[in-house]
N, C-alpha and C positions, 0 to 999 in steps of 0.2 A: 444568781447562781444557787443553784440546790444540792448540795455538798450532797446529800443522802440520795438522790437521784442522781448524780454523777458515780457513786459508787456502786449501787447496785449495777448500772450499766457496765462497769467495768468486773465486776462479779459475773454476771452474769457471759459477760466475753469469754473471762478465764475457762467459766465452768461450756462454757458451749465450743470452746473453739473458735474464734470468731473476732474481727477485727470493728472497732467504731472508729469514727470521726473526730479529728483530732480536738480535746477538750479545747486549748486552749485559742485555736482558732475559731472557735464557735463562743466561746465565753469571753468577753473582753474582759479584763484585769485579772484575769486566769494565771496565776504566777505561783513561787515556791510556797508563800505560806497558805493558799489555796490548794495548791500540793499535795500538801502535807495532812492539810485539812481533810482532804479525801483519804489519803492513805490511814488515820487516825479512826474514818469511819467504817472503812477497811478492814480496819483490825477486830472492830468492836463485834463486826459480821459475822467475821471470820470464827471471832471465840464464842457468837451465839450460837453456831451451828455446828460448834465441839472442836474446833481446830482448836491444838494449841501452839502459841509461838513457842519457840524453842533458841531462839538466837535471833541473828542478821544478817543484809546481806549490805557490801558497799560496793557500789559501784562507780566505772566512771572514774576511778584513780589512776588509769594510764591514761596521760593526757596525748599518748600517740595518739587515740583511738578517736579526739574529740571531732577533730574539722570531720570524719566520715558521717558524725551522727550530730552534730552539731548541739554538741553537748559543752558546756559552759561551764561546770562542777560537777562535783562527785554529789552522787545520790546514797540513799538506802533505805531498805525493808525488812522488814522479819522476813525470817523463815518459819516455817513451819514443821512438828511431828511427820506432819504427814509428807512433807516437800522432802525431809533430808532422809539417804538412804548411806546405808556406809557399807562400804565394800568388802570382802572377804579375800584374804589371799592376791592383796591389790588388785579386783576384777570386780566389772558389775556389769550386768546385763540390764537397760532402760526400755520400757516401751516410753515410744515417741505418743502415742494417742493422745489426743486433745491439746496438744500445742499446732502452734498456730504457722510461725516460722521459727522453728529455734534456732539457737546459734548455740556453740560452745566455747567455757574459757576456762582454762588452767589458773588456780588459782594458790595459796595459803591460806588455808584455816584455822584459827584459834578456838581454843576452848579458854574460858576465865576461870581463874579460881578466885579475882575479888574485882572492886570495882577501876576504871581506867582512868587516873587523874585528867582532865582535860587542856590542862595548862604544859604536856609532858611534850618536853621536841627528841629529847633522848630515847632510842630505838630500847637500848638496853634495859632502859627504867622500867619501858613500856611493859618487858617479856616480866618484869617483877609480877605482873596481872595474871600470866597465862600458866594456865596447868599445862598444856597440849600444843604443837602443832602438828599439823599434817596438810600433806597434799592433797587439794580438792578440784573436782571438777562441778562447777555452775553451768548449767543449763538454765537458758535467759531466752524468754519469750517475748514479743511487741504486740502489742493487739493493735497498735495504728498500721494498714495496710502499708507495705513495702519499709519498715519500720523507718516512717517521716513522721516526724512527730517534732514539738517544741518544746524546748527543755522543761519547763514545768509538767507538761503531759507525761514526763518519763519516773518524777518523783509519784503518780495519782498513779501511774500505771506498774506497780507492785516496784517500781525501782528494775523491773522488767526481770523480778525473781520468777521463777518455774521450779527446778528440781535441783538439789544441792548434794553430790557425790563427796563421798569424806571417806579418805584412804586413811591409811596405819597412822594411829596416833603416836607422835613421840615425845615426851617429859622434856621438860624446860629445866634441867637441875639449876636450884639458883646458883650456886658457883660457875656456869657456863653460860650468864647469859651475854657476857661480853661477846665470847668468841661465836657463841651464835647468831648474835645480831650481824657481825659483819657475815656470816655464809647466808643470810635468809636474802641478804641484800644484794650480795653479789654473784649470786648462786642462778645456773641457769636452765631457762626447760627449755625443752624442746618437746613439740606436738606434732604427734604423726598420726594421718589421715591413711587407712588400710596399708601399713606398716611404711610408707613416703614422706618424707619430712614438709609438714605442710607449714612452719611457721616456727621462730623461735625467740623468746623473751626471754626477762631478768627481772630478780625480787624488784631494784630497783626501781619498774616502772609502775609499782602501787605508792605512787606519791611519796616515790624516792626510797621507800620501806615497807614494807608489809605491816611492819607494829606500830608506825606512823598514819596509816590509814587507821588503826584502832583508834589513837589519839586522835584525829582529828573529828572520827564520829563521835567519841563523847566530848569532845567541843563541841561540835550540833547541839548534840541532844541536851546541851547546858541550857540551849537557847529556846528548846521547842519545851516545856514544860509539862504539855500532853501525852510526854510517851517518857515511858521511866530510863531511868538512866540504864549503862551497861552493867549486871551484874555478873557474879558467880553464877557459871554451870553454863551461860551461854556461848554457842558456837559462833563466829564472827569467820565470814570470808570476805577477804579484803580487795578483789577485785582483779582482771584477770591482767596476764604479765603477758599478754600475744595478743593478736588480731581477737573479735570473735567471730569462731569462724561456721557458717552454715552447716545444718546436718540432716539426714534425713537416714529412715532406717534402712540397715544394712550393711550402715558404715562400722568399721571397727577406729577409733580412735584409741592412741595412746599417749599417757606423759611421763618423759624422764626428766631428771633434775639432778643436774652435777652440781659439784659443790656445794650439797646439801646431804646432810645424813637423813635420808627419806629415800625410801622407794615411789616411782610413781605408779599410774593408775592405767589399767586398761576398760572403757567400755564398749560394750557391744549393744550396738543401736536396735529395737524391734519396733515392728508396728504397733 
């Protein structure tokens, strides 16, 4: 296996549009830390040709969602400068161009203000890390045709990051972050597809909590010593709380969120 030729191939997909052959059925012993392997040369590509990471993405922490994609764990990827865009007056207008099939997930996003103990099960402990949250919408691409792929292929294949929407930030005051952990968890969205209720979730289903998907990436990344741990200033979205669900331009999607003090997000899909 040619870690560096497995990447470019999968570079080259992203940038052209365009679906390959699932790594791991063509590589025998193709598994996570081969994965990872790719994604690590991924990165290095990434930052030779001026991209910078700028946070991450986790995915795969609603285990509703597993038997459809036949996903086994939660994954992750950076995001990039150029991948996150943040919305204005909770609204954002995307061109779709150069995705392949996307899909969309309602999500929570943190911003850090230091690092995320890895040993933390406490939700509240967790918000001690975060300067920010706010409501995001992940646009998630596949480049394996009809997205069939084998768990490993999804870690090599960007964690299946594309474009990372980030609504109205809100402050974590540390004396609130009792009472906010229990509304991020209990708090619910609803996503509507040209203003019809197409789907609806709970913080809940990001592995039980949204700040608990934090803690359990920097568990990972305890273990992967190739890639730095989670610091200050990065954006972390923790995975989506609905179905994800296909899009293509022209759709107008929306997300609200009760029992959360957030507004959600409108975007308007182009070509």
């Amino acid at each position: 296996m040619n870690v560096r030729t497995i990447a470019q191939e999968l570079l080259d997909a992203l940038d052209n549009g365009t679906t390959i052959r699932s790594i791991a059925e063509r590589e025998p012993g193709f598994g996570w830390d081969e994965g990872y392997a790719v994604a690590a040369e991924l990165l290095r590509l990434r930052r030779a040709r001026g991209e910078r990471p700028v946070g991450r993405k986790i995915g795969f922490t609603n285990r509703n969602i597993w038997a459809e994609y036949g996903a086994t764990a939660p994954i992750w990827a950076h995001v990039y400068e150029r991948t996150v865009q943040y919305a204005v007056d909770h609204r954002a207008s995307v061109s779709l161009r150069g995705a392949v099939q996307p899909r969309l997930e309602p999500e929570i996003a943190f911003r850090l203000k230091g690092p995320v103990a890895p040993a933390l099960d406490d939700p509240a402990k967790v918000l001690a890390a975060v300067e920010w949250f706010a409501p995001s919408f992940e646009i998630v691409d596949c480049h394996f045709a009809g997205w069939k792929f084998l768990p490993a292929d999804s870690a090599a294949d960007f964690s299946f990051h594309w474009k990372l929407i980030v609504g109205e930030p809100r402050e974590v005051p540390p004396g609130e972050a009792a009472a906010l952990s229990r509304k991020l968890q209990e708090c619910e969205v609803i996503l509507r597809k040209n203003g019809k209720v197409a789907d609806r979730g709970v913080g809940a289903n990001a592995l039980g909590h949204p700040a608990l998907a934090l803690a359990h990436l920097a568990a990972v990344l305890a273990h992967q010593p190739h890639f730095a741990p989670l610091a200050a200033g990065e954006v972390i979205t923790t995975g989506t709380l609905t179905a994800a669900m296909p899009i293509r331009a022209g759709d107008t999607w929306a997300s609200e969120y009760n029992g959360l003090p957030a507004d959600g997000l409108r975007l308007d899909f182009t070509a």
